[in-house]
C-alpha positions as CSV (number, residue, x, y, z in Angstrom):
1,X,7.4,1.5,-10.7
2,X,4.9,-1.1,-9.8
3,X,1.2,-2.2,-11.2
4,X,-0.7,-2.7,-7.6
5,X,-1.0,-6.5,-8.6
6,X,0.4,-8.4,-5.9
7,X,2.7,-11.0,-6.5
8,X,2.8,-12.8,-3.0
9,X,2.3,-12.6,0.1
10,X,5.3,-12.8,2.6
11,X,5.8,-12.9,6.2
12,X,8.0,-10.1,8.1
13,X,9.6,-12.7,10.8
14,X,11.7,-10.0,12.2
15,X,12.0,-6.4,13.3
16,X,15.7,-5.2,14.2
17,X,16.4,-1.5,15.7
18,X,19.2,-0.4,13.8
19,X,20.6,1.7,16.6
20,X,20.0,2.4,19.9
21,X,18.3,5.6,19.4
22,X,14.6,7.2,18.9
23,X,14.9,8.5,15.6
24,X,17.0,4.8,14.6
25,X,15.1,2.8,11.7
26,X,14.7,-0.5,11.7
27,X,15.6,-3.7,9.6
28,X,12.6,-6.0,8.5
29,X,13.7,-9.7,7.5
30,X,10.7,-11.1,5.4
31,X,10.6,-14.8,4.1
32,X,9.1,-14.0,0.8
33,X,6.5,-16.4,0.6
34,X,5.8,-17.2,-3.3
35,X,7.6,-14.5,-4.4
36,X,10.9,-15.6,-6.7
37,X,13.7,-14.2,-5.9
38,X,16.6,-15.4,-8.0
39,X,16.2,-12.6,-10.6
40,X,16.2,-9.8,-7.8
41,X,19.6,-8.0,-7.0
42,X,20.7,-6.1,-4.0
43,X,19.5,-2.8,-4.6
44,X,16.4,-3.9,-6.2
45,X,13.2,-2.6,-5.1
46,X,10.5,-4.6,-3.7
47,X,6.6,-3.3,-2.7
48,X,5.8,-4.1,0.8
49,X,2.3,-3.5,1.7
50,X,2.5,-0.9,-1.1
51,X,5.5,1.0,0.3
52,X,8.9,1.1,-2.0
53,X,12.2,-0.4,0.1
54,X,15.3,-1.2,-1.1
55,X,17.0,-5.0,-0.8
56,X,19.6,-4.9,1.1
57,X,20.6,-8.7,2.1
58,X,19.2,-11.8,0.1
59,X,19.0,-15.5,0.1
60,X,17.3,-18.1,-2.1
61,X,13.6,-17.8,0.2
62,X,14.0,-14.3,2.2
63,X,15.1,-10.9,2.1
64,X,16.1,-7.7,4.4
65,X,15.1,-3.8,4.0
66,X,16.1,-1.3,5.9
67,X,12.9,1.2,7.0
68,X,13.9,4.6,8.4
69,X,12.2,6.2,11.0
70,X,10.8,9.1,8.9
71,X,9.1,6.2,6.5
72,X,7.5,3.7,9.9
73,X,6.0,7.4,10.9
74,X,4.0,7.6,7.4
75,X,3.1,3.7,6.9
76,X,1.0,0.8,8.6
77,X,2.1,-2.5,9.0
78,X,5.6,-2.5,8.6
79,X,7.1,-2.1,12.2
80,X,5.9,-5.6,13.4
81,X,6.0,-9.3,12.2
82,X,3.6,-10.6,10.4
83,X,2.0,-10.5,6.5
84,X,2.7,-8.3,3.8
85,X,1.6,-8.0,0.3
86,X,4.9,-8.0,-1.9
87,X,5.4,-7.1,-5.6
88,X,8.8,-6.6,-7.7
89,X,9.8,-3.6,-9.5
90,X,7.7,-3.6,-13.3
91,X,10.1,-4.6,-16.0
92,X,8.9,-2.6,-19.5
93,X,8.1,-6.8,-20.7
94,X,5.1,-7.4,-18.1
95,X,1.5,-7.0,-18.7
96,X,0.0,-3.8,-17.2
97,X,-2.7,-5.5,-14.8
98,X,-3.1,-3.0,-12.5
99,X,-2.5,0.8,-12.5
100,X,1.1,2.9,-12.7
101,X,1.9,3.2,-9.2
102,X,5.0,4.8,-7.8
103,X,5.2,2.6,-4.3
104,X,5.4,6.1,-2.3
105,X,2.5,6.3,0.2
106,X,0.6,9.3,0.1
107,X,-1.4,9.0,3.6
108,X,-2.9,6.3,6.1
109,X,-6.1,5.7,6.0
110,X,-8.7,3.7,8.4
111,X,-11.2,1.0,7.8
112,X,-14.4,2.4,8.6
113,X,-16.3,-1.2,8.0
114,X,-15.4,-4.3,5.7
115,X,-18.4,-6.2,5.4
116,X,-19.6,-9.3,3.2
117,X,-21.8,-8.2,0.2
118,X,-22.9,-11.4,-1.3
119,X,-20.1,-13.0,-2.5
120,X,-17.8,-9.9,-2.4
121,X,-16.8,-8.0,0.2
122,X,-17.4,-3.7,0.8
123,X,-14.3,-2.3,2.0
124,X,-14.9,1.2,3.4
125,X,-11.7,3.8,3.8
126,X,-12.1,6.7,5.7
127,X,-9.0,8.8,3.8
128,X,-7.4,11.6,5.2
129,X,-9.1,15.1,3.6
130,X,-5.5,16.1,2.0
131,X,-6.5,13.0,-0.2
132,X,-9.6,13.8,-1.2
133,X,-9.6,15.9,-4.4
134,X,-7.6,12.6,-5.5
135,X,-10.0,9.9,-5.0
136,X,-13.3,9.8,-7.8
137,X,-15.7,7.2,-8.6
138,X,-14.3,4.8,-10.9
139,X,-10.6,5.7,-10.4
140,X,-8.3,4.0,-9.2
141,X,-6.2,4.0,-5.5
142,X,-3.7,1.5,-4.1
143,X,-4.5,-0.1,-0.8
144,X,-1.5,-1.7,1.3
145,X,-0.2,-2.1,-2.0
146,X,-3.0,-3.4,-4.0
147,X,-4.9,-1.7,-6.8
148,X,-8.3,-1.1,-6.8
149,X,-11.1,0.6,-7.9
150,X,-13.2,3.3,-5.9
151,X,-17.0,2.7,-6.4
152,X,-18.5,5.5,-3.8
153,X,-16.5,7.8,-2.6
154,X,-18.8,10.8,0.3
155,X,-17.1,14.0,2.1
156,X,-18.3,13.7,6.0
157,X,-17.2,15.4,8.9
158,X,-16.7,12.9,11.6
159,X,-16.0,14.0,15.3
160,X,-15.7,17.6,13.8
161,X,-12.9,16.3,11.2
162,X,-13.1,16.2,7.6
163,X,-12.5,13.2,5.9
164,X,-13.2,11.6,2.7
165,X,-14.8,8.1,2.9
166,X,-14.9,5.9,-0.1
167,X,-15.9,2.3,-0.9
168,X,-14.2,-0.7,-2.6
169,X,-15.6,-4.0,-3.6
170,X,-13.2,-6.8,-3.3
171,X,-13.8,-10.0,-5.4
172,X,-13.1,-13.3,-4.0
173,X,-9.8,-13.9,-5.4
174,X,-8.4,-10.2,-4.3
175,X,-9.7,-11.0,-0.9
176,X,-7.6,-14.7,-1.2
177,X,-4.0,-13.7,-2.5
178,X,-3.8,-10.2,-0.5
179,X,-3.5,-9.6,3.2
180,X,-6.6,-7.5,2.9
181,X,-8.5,-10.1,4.3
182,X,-7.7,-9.2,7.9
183,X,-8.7,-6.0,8.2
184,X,-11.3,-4.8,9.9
185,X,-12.8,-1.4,11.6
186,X,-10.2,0.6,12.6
187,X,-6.9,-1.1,10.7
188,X,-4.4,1.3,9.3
189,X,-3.9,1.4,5.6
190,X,-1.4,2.5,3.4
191,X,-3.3,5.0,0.6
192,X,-1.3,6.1,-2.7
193,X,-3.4,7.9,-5.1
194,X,-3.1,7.9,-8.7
195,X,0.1,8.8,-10.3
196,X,-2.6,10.9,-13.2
197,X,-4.6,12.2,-10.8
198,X,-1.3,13.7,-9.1
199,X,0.1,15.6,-12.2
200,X,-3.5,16.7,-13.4
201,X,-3.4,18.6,-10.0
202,X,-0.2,20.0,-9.9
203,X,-1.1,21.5,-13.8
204,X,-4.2,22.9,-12.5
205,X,-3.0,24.3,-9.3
206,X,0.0,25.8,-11.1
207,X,-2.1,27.3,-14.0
208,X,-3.7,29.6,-11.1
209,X,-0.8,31.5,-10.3
C-alpha cells in the first residue's frame, strides 16, 4: 500500500527488452533521485509514476524493475527514460498524508488543458467513462502516482465518445516535487481511483443480484 505522497522524484536512465520477443517486458534502471534506499530489500515494492513494481537489483543510489508487457500496455510513462514520481511501500509507523492507494492503475487518462490559475495551476483529466462512476467532487484520485483532490468533475461526449472530465488544482509545492509539472494537452496519465470508492461499488452492484 502506498499514501499518493511522493517521496522523490527519480530518473529512468534505462530501458532493457528482456527478450527478443513482442510480448517480452522490459527492465527499467532508475537512479532514485532523493529517495533512500538503504532500508529497501529486494522484493520490496516501490511506486513508479503511481504503478506498483517489484525491486529486483539494488545499489546505494539506483534500482531495477522488471515491467511486463501486459503492465507497459495499461501505463504511461514507463517504457522510456526520463522522470518518475517514486514512493516506498507504507510502513503501519508513517503519517497517513495522502489517501490508501493500492499502486494498481485503474485506466489512462489524457490532459485535456493544464493551465496557470493565479498562483495554482488547473489540471484537467479527460478519464476514461469506465472510471466515471468513481470520480466525485471532493474525492480523491491518484495521478501518475500522486494524490489529489477532484474539484469539478462533467460527463461529455467528445468526438462521439463518452468520457468523464474532471479538474484538479495543483498548489505550488505539488507542482515543484512531482513530475506533474511537464504535462500538457494530450499527455498520458496513469488514473487509480479510490480504494473506498471501489468496494462501495462492488457492495452495491452485488446487492442487485
Amino acid at each position: 500500500m502506498f499514501t499518493g505522497i511522493v517521496a522523490a522524484v527519480g530518473t529512468i536512465n534505462s530501458v532493457s527488452p528482456q527478450a527478443d520477443l513482442d510480448t517480452a517486458g522490459v527492465r527499467l534502471e532508475i537512479d532514485a533521485g532523493g529517495l533512500p534506499l538503504a532500508d529497501v530489500a529486494l522484493g520490496d515494492s516501490i511506486a513508479i509514476n503511481g504503478a506498483c513494481m517489484t525491486v529486483v537489483a539494488k545499489t546505494d543510489s539506483a534500482f531495477s524493475v522488471d515491467v511486463s508487457r501486459e503492465s507497459l500496455s495499461k501505463t504511461a510513462g514507463l517504457d522510456a527514460p526520463g522522470e518518475v514520481n517514486l514512493e516506498k511501500a507504507l510502513t503501519l509507523a508513517e503519517r497517513l498524508g495522502g489517501h490508501l492507494v493500492s499502486g494498481h492503475v485503474d485506466g489512462l487518462g489524457q490532459v485535456h488543458s493544464f493551465e496557470a490559475v493565479g498562483e495554482s495551476r488547473e489540471l484537467v483529466i479527460d478519464a476514461p467513462q469506465e472510471l466515471a462512476k468513481f470520480l466525485a467532487y471532493k474525492g480523491s484520485v491518484v495521478v501518475n502516482g500522486v494524490s489529489l483532490t477532484v474539484n469539478r468533475v462533467d460527463d461529455l461526449v467528445v468526438d462521439g465518445v463518452k468520457v468523464c472530465r474532471f479538474s484538479i488544482n495543483l498548489i505550488p509545492h505539488t507542482i515543484a516535487v512531482t513530475t506533474l509539472k511537464h504535462l500538457h494537452a494530450g499527455s498520458k496519465v496513469n488514473l487509480e481511483i479510490d480504494l473506498i470508492a471501489r468496494y462501495v461499488e462492488r457492495m452495491l452492484s452485488a446487492a442487485k443480484i
